[in-house]
C-alpha positions in Angstrom: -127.7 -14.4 32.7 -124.8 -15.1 35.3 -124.3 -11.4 36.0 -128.1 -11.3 36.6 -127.8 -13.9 38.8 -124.8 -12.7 40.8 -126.9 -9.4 41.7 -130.0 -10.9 42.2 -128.0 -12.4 45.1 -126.5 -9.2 45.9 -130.1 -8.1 46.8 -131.0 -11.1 48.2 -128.3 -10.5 50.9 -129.3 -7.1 52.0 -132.6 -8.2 52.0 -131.4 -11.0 54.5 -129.6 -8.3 56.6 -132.6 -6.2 56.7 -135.2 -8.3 57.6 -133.5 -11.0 59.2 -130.3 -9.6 60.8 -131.7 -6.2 61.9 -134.6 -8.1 63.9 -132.5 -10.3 65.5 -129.9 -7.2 66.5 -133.2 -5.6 68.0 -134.4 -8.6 69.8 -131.1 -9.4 71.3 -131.3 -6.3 73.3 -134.1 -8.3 75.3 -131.3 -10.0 76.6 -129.1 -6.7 78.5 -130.5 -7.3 81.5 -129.5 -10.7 82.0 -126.5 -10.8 79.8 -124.5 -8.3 78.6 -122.0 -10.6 76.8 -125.0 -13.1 75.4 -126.2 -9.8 73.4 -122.5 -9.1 72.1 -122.0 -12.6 70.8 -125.6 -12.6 68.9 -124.7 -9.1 67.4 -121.0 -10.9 67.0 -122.4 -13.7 64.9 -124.8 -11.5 62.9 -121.9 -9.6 61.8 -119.9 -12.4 60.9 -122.9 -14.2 59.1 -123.3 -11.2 56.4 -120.1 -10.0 55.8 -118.9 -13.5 55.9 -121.8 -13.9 52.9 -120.3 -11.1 51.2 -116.6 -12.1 51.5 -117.9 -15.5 49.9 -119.9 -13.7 47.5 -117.0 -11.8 46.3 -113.9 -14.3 46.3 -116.0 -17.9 45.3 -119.1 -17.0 43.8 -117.7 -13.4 41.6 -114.3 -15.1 41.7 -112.5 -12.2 42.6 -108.7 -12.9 43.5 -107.5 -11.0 46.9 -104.0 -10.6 46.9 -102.7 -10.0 50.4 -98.8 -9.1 50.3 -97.0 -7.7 53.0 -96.9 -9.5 57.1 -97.8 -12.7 58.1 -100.8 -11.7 60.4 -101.4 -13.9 63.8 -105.0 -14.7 64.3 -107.7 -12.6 66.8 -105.8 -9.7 67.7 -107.1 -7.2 69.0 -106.2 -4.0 66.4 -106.4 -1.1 65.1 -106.2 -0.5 61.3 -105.4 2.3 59.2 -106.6 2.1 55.7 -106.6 4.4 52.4 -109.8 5.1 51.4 -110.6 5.4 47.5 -113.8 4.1 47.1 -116.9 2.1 49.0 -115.1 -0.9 48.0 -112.9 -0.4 50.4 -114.7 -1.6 53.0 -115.8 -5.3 51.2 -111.4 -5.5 51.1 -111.7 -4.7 55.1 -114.0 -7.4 55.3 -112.0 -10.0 53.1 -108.7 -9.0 55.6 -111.1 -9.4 58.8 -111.9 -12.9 57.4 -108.0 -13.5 57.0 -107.4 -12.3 60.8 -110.2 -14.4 62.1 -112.1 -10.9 63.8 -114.8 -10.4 61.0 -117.4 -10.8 63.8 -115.3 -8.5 65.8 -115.1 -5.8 63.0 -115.3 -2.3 63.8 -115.4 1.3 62.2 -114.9 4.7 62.2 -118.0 5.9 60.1 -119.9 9.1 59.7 -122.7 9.2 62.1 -125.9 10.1 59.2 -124.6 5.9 58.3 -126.1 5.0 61.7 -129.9 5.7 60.0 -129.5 3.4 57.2 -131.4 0.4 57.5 -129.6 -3.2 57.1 -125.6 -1.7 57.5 -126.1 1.3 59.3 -128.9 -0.5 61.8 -126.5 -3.2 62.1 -123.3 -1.1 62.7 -125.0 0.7 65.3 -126.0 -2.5 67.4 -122.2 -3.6 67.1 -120.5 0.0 69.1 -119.1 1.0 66.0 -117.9 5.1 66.4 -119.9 7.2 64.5 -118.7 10.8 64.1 -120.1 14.2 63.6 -116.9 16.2 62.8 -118.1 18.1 66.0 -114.8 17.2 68.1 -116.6 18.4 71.3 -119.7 16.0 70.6 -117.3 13.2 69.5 -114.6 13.2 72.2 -117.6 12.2 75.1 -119.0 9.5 72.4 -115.8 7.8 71.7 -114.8 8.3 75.0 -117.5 6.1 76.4 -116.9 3.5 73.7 -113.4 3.1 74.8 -114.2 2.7 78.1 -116.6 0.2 77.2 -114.4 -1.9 75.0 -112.0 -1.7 77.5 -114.2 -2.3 80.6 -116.2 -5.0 79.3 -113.4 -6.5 77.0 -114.6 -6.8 73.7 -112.6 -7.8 70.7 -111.9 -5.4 68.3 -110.9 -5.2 65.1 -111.2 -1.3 64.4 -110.7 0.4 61.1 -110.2 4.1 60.6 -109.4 5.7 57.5 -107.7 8.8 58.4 -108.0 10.8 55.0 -111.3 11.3 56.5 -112.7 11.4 53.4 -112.5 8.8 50.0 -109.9 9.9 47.2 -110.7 12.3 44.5 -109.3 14.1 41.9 -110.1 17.5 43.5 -109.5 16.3 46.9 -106.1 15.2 46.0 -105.5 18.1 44.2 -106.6 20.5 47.1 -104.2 18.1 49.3 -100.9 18.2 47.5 -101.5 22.6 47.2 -102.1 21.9 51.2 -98.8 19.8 51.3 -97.1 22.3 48.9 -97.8 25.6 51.2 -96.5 23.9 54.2 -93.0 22.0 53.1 -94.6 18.6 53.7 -94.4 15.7 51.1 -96.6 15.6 48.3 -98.9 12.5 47.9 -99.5 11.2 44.3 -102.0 8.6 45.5 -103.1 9.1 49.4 -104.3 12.6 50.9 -102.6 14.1 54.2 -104.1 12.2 57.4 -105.9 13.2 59.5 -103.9 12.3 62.8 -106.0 13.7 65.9 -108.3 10.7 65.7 -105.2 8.2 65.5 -103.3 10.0 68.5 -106.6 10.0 70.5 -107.2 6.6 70.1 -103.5 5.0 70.2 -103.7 7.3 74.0 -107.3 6.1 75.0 -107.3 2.5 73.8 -103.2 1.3 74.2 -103.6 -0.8 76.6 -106.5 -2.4 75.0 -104.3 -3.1 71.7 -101.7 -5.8 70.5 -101.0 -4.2 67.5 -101.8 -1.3 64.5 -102.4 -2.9 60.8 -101.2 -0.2 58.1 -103.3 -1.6 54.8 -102.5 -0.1 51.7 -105.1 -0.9 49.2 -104.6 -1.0 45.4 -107.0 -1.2 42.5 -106.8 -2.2 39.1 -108.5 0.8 37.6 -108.7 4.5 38.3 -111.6 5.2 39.2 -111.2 2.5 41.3 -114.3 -0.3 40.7 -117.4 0.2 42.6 -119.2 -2.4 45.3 -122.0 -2.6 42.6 -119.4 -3.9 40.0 -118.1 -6.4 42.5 -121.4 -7.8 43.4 -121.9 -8.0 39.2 -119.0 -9.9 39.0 -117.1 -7.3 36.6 -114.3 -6.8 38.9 -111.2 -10.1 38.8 -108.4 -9.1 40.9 -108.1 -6.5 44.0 -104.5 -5.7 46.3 -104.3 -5.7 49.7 -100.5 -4.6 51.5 -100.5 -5.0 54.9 -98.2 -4.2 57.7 -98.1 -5.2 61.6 -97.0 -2.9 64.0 -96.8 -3.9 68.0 -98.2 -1.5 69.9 -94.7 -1.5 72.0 -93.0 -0.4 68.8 -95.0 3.1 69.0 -94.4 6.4 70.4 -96.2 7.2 73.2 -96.6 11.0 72.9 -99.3 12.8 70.8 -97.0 14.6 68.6 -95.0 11.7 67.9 -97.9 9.5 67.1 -99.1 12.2 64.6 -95.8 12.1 62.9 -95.9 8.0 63.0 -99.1 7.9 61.4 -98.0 11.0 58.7 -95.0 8.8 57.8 -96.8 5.8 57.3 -99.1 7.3 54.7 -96.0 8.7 52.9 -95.3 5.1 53.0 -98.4 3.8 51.5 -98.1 6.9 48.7 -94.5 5.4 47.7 -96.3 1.3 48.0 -99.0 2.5 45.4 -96.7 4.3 43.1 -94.8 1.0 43.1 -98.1 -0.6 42.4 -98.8 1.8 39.2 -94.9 1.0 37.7 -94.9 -2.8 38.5 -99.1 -4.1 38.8 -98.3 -5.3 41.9 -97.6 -5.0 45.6 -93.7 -6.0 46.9 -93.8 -9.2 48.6 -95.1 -12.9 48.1 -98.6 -13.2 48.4 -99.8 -14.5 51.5 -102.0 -18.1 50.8 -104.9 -17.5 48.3 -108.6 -18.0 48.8 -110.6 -18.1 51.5 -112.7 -21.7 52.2 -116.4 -21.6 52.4 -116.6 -24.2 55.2 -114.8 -21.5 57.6 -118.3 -19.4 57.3 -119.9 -22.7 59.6 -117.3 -22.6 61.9 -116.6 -20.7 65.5 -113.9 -18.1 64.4 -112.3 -18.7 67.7 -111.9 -22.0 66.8 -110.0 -21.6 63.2 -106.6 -21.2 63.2 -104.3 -18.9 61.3 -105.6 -18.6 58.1 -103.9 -20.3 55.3 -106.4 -20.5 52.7 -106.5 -22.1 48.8 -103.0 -21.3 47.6 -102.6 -18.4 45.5 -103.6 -19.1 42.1 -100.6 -17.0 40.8 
């Protein structure tokens, strides 16, 4: 009866998003001539209402314990993150860390551009200037180049997420990825695929000075296959890993080549984090405070401070 209940709230929420969310998005656009800012924090707080619902969902009602290891993270930086990608689960764990930074309403992605037509996420991502790609670099450059100039121009928070695999984690893909590694002396991931590091060098170039800093999130799951968002919204799934670590922009190279070698490194990183993770069931590191407080979902996220939470109930 409980599971029932947990995704009859599951649908309840989309159905919130859908017909609630979506129409206010829409009607907000009323509002461009007047006030271009006025629309942003509507869509801001629309944002921040669902996924906040989800996050809350997930850790208090489903009871699922986020463990963040890795950097202390100061609050409402403006960031890009670079993320593994195994699963559509994945992005409810960018969510719960959004929450943690205090920029869930500022939340971003990288997402392929058929997501735009989906109504409820894809709708609402659309309204919020996340980048959606084609894999048509020539069509993509102009689009993302106008987005950066617009997050730039009009200073809008971001909090940006890109998985650079470009794709989530299979057993084929990874096996087509370490016979790519193999044939051209690079290392050989056990748990990541190569990057993909023209996106990453493009935007480090076109969106620096728009930055404080770039998040490297390794994300680990109990299980392989790695649970699915339907199994968190059940309430089947108890414990999910989150590594995490800050980079200041300054700290980067500023050349293109450079910056692709950076960002090649740090997935070699995150390959050697997760095969710690397989010998040891856990991240290295203490965890960083526990769960996250349903009266934060009332409140301003500019007016929260660094997140603490519950303490870690391990």
């Amino acid at each position: 009866m409980l599971r029932v209940l947990r995704i009859f709230t599951g649908v309840v929420s989309f159905l919130y998003l859908i017909l609630v969310l979506n129409l206010v998005q829409l009607g907000s656009f009323l509002l461009l001539p007047i006030s271009r800012r006025a629309v942003r924090r509507i869509n801001s707080w629309c944002a921040r209402s669902i996924w906040g619902l989800w996050v809350l969902m997930a850790e208090r009602q489903n009871h699922i314990q986020v463990r963040v290891t890795g950097d202390e993270l100061p609050p409402r930086e403006n960031v890009l993150l670079l993320a593994n990608h195994q699963s559509m689960t994945d992005v409810l764990l960018m969510l719960c860390l959004a929450w943690r930074a205090r920029r869930l309403g500022d939340l971003k992605w990288f997402v392929k551009d058929p997501v735009k037509y989906v109504p409820g996420p894809g709708f609402g991502m659309w309204f919020l200037d996340c980048i959606f790609v084609k894999r048509d670099w020539h069509k993509d450059r102009r689009n993302i180049e106008r987005l950066f100039q617009k997050y730039k121009a009009e200073q809008i928070p971001i909090f940006l997420v890109s998985f650079l695999e470009g794709t989530r984690l299979t057993a084929k893909k990874l096996a087509e990825t370490q016979e790519f590694a193999r044939t051209r002396g690079l290392y050989e991931p056990r748990h990541t695929l190569v990057p993909r590091t023209k996106g990453f060098t493009f935007t480090m170039v076109g969106l620096r000075d728009h930055l404080d800093a770039v998040y490297d999130v390794t994300i680990g799951y109990p299980t392989n296959p790695p649970p699915s968002l339907f199994a968190c919204f059940a309430g089947d799934v108890k414990q999910l890993d989150l590594h995490v670590r800050r980079f200041e922009k300054a700290t980067l190279p500023t050349e293109e080549e450079a910056l692709a070698d950076w960002a090649t490194a740090r997935y070699r990183e995150k390959d050697e984090l997760l095969e710690h993770r397989r010998k040891t069931g856990q991240f290295p590191g203490k965890e960083l405070g526990g769960r996250v407080l349903v009266s934060d979902w009332f409140k301003s996220e500019a007016a929260l401070p660094a997140w603490a939470g519950e303490p870690p109930t391990s």
